[in-house]
C-alpha positions, 0 to 999 in steps of 0.5 A: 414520766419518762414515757412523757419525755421520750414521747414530748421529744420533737417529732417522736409521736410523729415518727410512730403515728407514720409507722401505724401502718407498716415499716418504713424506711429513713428516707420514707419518714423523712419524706413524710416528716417534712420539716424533719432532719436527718439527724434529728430523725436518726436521734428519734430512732435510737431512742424509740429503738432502746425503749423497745417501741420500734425494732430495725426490720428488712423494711427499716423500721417497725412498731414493736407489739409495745408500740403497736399498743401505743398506736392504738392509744393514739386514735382517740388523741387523732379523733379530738384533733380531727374535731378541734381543726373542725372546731378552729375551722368554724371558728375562723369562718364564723368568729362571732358564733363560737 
């Protein structure tokens, strides 16, 4: 469960999904986040930073290999959000036929 409460934290799984493909910097996510603080944001990064998922690199931070595997977990949830947004989409255009 723990797992859980760490990743249903707000903007926790965003943060990560950001980091899939490289390091990036504080002021790189919080331009990528909007909506997210900079409070919130260095929260976020001490906490994925103490349970090993991400590490500060020379380029800010970066996913850990832990990480890296939970960001592989991560592509089937973004595939079912893709084809629920098209779901939701059809469903708005056509309300009758779904």
């Amino acid at each position: 469960m723990a797992a859980m409460d760490l990743f249903g934290r707000r903007w926790a799984l965003r943060i990560l999904w950001e980091l899939r493909a490289g390091p990036l910097g504080a002021r790189t996510l919080l331009a990528r986040c909007e909506g997210l603080s900079s409070s919130v944001l260095y929260q976020r990064l001490r906490e994925l930073t103490s349970s090993g998922i991400i590490a500060p690199s020379a380029d800010g931070y970066e996913l850990t290999r832990l990480g890296a595997a939970l960001g592989h977990a991560l592509q089937p949830l973004n595939e079912w959000a893709i084809t629920w947004m098209q779901v939701q989409e059809q469903h708005d255009q056509n309300p009758a036929e779904a």
